[in-house]
Structure formats: structure tokens, C-alpha cells
N, C-alpha and C positions, 0 to 999 in steps of 0.2 A: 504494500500500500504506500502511496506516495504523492507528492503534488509540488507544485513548484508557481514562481510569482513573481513576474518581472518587477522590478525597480526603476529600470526603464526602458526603453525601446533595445537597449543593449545590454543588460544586467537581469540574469533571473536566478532567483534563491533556489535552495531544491532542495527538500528534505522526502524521508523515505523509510520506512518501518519495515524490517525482514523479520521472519521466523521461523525455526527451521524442527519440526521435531522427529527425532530420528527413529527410527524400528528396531522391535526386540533384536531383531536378528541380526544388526550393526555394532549396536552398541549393547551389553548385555547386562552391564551395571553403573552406576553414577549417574550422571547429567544427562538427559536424552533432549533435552529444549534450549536451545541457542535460537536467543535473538539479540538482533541488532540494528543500531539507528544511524543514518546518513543522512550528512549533512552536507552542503555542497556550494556552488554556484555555477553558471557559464556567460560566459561573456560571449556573443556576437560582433565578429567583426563587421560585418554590414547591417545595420538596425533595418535594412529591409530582407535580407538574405538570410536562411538559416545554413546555408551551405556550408561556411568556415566559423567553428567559434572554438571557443576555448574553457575546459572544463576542469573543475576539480573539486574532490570530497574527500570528506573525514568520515570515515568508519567508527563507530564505539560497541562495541558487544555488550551486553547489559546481563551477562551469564557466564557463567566458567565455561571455557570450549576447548578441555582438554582433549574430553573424548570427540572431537569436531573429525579429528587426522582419521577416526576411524571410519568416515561417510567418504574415504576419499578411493576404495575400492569399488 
């Protein structure tokens, strides 16, 4: 879930909610729920073009995600 809000014709904020919850069969003990919140922006180089812009976010995990490395098979 997520949504984002220009500032202005070239500036848009972006935030974003993940949640991930894993299967017995993955992970068999501890933590099976990792979520995390991103936060971000992108800038538009042409305020009438979306073709070139320029992005960047900040990930926070809001949950232990040891056992995360085990969803990677």
C-alpha cells in the first residue's frame, strides 16, 4: 500500500507500507511477519515529462528480519 504527493510540478513525496508474512514451511520458528515503511521522493527533470526523473528512498523495517535470509530460497 502506498501513495505519493507532489510539492510541485517537479517534487513528489512517496511513502509506502510492505508486509511480508512468511509460511510454516520457510521459516519454522521465530519471527514469520516482517514489515516495512518507505519513504522516499522523485524529482522530474521536465515538470511536463515523466520520462527522466530522479528517485530515492529510505527503507525502515519495523520487525526483527533475521529469519527474512530464509524466504530467499
Amino acid at each position: 500500500m502506498g501513495g505519493g504527493v507532489f510539492a510541485t510540478d517537479q517534487l513528489e513525496f512517496v511513502a509506502r507500507y510492505e508486509g511480508i508474512r512468511a509460511d510454516k514451511d520457510y521459516v519454522a520458528s521465530g519471527n514469520r511477519s516482517f514489515h516495512f515503511i518507505t519513504l522516499g521522493g522523485n524529482y522530474y527533470v521536465s515538470p511536463r515529462s515523466h520520462t527522466f526523473k530522479i528517485s530515492a528512498d529510505l527503507v525502515w523495517s519495523l520487525s526483527k528480519n533475521g529469519n527474512l535470509a530464509a524466504l530467499n530460497n
